[in-house]
C-alpha positions as CSV (number, residue, x, y, z in Angstrom):
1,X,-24.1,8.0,-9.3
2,X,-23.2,4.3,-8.3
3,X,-20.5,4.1,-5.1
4,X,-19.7,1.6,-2.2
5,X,-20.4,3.2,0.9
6,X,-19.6,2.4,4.3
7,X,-22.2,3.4,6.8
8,X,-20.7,1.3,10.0
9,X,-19.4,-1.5,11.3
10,X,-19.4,-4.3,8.7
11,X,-21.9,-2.5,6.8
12,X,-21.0,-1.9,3.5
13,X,-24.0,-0.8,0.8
14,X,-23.7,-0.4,-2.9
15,X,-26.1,3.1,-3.2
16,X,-27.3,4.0,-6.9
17,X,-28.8,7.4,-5.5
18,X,-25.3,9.5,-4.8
19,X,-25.1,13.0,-6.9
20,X,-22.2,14.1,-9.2
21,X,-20.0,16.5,-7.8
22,X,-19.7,19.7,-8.8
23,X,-15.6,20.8,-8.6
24,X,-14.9,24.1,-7.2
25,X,-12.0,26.5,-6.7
26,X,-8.7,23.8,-6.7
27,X,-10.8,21.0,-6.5
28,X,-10.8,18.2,-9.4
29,X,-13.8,15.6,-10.6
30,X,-12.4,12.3,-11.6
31,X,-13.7,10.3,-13.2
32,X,-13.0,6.6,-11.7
33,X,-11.0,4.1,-14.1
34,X,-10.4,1.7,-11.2
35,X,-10.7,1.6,-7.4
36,X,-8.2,-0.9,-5.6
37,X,-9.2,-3.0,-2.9
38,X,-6.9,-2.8,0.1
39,X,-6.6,-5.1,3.1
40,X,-6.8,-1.8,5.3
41,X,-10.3,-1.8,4.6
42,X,-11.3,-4.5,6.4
43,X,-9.9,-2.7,9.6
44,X,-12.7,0.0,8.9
45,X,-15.2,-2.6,7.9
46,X,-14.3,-5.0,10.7
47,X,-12.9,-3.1,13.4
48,X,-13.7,0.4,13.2
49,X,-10.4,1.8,12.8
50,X,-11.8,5.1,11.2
51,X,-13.6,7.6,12.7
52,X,-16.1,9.6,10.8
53,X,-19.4,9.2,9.4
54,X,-20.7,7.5,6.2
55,X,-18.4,7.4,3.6
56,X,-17.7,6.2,0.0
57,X,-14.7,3.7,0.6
58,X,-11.8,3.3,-1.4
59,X,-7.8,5.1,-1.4
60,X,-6.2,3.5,-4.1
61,X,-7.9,5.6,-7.3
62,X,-7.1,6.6,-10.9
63,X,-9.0,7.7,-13.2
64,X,-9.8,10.5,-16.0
65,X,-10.3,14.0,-14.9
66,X,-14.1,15.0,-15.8
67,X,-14.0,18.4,-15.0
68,X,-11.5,21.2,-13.1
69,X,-12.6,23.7,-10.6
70,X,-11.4,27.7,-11.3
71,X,-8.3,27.6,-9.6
72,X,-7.1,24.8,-11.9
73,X,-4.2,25.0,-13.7
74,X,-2.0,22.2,-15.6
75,X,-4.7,19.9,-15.8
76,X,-7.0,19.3,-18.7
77,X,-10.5,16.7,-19.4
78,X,-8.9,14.0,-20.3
79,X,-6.1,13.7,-18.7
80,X,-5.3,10.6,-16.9
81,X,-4.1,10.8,-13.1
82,X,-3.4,8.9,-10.2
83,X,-5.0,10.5,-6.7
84,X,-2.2,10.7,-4.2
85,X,-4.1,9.1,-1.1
86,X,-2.7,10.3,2.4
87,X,-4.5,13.8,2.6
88,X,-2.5,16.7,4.8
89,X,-3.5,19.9,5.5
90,X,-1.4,20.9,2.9
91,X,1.0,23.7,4.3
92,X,3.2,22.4,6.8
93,X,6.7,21.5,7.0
94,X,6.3,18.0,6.1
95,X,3.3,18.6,3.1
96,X,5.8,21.2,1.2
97,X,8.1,18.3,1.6
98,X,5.3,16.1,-0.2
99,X,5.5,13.9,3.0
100,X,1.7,14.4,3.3
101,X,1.4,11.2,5.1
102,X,3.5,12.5,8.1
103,X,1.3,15.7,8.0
104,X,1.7,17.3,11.5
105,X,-1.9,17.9,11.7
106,X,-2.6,14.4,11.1
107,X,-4.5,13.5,14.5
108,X,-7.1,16.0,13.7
109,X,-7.9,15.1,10.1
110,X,-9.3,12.4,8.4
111,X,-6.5,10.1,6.8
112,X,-7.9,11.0,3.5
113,X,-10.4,9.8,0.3
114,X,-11.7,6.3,1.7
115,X,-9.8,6.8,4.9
116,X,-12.6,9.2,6.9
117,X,-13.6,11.0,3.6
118,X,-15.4,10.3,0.0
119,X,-12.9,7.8,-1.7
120,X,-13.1,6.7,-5.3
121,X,-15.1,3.3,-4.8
122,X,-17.7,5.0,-7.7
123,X,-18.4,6.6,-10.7
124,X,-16.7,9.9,-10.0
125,X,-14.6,11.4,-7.5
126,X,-13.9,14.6,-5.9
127,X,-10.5,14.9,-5.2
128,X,-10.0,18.3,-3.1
129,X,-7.1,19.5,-4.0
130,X,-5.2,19.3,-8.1
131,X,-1.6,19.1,-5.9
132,X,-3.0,15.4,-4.8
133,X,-2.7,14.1,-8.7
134,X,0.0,12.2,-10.4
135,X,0.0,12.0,-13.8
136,X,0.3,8.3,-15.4
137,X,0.8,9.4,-18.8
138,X,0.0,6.3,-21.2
139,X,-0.7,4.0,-18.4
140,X,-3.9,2.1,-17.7
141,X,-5.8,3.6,-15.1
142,X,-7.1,0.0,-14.0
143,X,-3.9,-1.3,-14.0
144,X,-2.1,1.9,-12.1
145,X,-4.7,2.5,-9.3
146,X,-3.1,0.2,-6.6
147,X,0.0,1.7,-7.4
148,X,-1.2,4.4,-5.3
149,X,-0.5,1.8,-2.2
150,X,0.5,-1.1,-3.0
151,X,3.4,0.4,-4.6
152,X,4.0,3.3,-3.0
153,X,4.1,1.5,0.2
154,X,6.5,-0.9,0.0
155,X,8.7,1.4,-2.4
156,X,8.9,4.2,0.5
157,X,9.6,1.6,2.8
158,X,12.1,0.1,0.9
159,X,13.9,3.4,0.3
160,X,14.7,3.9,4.0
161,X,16.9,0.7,4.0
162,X,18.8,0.9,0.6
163,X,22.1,2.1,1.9
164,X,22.1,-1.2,3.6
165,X,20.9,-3.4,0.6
166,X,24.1,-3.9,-0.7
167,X,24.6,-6.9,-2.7
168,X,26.6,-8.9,0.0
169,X,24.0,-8.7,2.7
170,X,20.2,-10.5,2.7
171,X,16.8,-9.0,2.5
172,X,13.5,-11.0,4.3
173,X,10.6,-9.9,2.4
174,X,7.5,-11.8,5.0
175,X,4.5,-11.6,3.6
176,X,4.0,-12.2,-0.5
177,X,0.3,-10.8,-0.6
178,X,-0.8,-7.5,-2.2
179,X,2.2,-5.1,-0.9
180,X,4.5,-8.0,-0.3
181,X,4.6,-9.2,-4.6
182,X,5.3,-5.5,-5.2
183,X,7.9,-5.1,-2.8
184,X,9.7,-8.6,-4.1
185,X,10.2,-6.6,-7.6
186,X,10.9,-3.5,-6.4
187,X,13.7,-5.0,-4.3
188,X,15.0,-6.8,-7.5
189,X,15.1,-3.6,-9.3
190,X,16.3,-0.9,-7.1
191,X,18.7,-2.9,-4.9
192,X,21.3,-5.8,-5.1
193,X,20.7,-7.9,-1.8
194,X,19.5,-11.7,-2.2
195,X,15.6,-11.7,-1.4
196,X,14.1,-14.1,0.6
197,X,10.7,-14.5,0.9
198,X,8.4,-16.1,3.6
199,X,4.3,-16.4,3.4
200,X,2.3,-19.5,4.7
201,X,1.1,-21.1,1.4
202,X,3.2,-22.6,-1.1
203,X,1.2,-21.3,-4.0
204,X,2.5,-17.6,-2.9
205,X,6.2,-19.1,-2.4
206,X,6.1,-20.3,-5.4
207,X,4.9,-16.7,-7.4
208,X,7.5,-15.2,-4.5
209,X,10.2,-17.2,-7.1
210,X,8.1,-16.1,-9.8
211,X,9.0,-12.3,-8.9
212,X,12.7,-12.8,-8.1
213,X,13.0,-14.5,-4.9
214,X,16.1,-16.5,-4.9
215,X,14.7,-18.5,-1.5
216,X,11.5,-19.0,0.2
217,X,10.3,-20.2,3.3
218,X,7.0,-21.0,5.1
219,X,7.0,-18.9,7.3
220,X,4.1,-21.7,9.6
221,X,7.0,-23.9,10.1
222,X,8.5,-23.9,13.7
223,X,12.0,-23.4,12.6
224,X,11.4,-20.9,10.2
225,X,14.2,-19.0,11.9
226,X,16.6,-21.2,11.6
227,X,15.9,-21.9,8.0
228,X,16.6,-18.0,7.1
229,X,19.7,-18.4,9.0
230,X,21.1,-21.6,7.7
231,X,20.9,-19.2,4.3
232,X,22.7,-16.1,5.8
233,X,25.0,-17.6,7.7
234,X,25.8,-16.0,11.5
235,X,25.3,-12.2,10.0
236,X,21.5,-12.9,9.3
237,X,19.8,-10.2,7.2
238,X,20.3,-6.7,7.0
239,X,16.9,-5.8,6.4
240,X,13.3,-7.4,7.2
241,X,10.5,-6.1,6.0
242,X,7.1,-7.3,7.2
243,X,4.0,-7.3,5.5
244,X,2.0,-8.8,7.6
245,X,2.4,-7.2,11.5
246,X,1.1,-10.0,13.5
247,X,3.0,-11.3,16.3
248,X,4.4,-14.3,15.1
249,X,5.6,-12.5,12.1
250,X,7.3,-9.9,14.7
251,X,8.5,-12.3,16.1
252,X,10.5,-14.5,13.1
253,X,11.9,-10.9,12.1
254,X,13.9,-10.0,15.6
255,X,15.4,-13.4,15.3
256,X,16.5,-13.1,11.4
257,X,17.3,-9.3,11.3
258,X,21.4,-8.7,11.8
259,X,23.4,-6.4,14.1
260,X,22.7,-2.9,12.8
261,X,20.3,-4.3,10.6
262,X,16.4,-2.5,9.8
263,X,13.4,-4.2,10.7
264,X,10.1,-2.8,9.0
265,X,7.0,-3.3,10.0
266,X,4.4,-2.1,7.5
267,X,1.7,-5.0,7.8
268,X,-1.7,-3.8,9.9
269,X,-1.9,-7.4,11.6
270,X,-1.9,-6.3,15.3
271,X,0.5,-8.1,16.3
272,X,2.8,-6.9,19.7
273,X,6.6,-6.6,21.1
274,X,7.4,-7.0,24.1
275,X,10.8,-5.1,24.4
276,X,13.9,-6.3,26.0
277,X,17.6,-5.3,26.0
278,X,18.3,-8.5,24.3
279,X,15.3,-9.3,22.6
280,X,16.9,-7.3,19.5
281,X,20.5,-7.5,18.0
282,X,22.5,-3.9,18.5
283,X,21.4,-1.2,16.3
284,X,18.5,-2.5,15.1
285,X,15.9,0.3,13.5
286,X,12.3,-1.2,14.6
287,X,9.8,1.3,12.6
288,X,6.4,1.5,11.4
289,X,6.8,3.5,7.9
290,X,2.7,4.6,6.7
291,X,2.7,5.3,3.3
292,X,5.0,7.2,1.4
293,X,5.5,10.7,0.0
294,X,4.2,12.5,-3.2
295,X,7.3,12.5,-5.2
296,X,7.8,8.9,-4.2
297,X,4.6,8.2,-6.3
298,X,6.0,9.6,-9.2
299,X,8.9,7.2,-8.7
300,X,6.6,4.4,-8.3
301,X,5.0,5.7,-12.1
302,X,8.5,5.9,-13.5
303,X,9.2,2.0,-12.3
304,X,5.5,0.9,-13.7
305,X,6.1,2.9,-17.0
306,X,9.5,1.2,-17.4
307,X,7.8,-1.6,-16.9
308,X,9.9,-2.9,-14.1
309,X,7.0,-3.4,-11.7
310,X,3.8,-5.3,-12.1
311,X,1.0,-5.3,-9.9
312,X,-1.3,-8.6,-10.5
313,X,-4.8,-7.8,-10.5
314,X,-8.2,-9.2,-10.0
315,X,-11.2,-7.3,-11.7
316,X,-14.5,-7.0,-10.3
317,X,-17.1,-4.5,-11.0
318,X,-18.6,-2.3,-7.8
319,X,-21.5,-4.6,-7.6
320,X,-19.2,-7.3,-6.3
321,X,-17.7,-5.0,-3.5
322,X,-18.9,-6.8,-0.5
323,X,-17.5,-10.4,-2.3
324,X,-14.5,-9.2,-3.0
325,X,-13.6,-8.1,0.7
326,X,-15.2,-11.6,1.5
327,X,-12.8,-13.3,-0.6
328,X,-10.2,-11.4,1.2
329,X,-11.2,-12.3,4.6
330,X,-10.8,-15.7,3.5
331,X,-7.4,-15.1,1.7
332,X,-8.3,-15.6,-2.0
333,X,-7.0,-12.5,-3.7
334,X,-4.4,-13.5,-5.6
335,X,-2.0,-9.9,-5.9
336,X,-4.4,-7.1,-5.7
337,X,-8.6,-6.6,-6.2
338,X,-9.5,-3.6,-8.5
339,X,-13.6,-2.5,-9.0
340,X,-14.0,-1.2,-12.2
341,X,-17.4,1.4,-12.3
């Protein structure tokens, strides 16, 4: 079995020599439609961010199931699934919530398949548990495998703020790149605030508009700030949702975000606050949502079967693994990367 395997820092191996898994008890064999290719790898790749030991890479997956363990029930060959990819233990208060990624025995675990574990970056997968699969029904399993993150992401993220997207108040989407163009029509579908958008190419403003943006702003210009605010007026914007995470993005959303107002930080860019009493308006929510729940991923179907979301996707085979996170380095994925076995 073919898989892209990550044996350390920056190295990254395609291995011909891996053996198909055998599914036992509750676990499930996939078999791998599409693999999407997430920025977070590179912080495993580059910078170590996962402990563990050599690992098949990849936590955006759907696929076919191959074959069912004993314990299976509800699931048939055939059928075609998305794997859920945060990975809990499974029985505390927040996994029987579905809110696997806030599993209270997170710091002992491996994130999950990709993250610390076997991920579907090949052939087949073994996906533990049957209670980690979403069915996608009659959707393409190339097309729906980022959905798994790139959707579910920005969706969960979104969901915390929509009593505030109301449709007299503003919402800065910064960052138009693989979760950013998801959460620009997600925002246009599930809420009623005016979305502005800000990323540091034109081509990306430009597909920003493209998505639903009604303004956009380069986000390199000094006065980026005071653009935002020449649109909002004195209120600024309810909500600020930033996709990128580095410091200078940070930065543009404490002086946009309104009194009362959320500002998200979802992007892995390393960036850093340094807080003050006044460095944020009153009642500001800073978080840092990470992923989303179970049952938000069978939202995230529902939208993509409805076709009211759209993730654009680049296909490459697994062969091209270590190009594709090349061209990502260099930021030439247009929308998301998906390796196709």
């Amino acid at each position: 079995m073919k898989a892209v395997r990550f044996f350390g820092h920056k190295d990254v191996r395609i291995v011909n020599d891996m053996e198909k898994p055998t599914p036992k008890g509750d676990e499930v064999l996939l078999k791998i439609g599409g693999a999407g290719v997430c920025h977070s790898d590179l912080h495993i790749i580059d910078e170590g961010t996962v402990a563990g030991s050599v690992f098949t890479l990849g936590h955006e997956n759907a696929g076919w199931i191959e074959e069912v363990g004993s314990d299976v029930k509800d699931y048939k060959k055939g059928d075609a699934v998305l794997v859920y990819g945060p990975w809990g233990c499974g029985h505390c208060k927040p996994c029987q919530q579905s809110k696997e990624n806030y599993c209270d025995h997170q710091s002992e675990m491996a994130y999950g398949g990709g993250l610390g574990l076997n991920g579907g970056m090949a052939e087949y997968m073994l996906v533990p548990s049957s209670r980690l699969l979403v069915p996608i029904y009659d959707l393409d399993p190339v097309i729906a495998a980022p959905l798994t993150d790139a959707a579910l992401t920005p969706y969960s993220a979104i969901k915390r703020s929509i009593p505030k997207l109301t449709p007299d108040e503003y919402v800065v989407v910064i960052g138009v790149g693989g979760l950013g163009h998801v959460a620009i029509q997600i925002l246009r579908e599930i809420s009623a605030s005016t979305i502005i958008a800000c990323d540091v190419t034109e081509e990306k403003l430009a597909f920003a508009k493209e998505l639903g943006a009604a303004y956009t702003i380069n986000s390199k210009d000094e006065n980026a700030a005071e653009q935002i605010q020449k649109i909002t007026g004195i209120k600024k914007a309810k909500v600020v949702i930033d996709f990128v995470g580095a410091t200078s993005t940070i930065e543009l959303g404490t002086k946009t975000v309104s009194l009362d107002g959320d500002l998200t930080i979802v992007g892995l860019g390393g960036g850093h606050y340094q807080y003050t009493m006044s460095g944020l308006p009153f009642g500001v929510s800073m978080t840092n949502p990470y992923w989303g729940s179970r049952v938000e991923l069978m939202e995230v179907v529902g939208l993509a079967r409805q076709k009211k979301i759209h993730i654009e996707i680049e296909k490459y085979t697994l062969d091209q693994a270590n190009e594709v996170y090349d061209r990502m380095r260099n930021g030439k994925i247009k929308g998301r990367a998906v390796l196709i076995p």
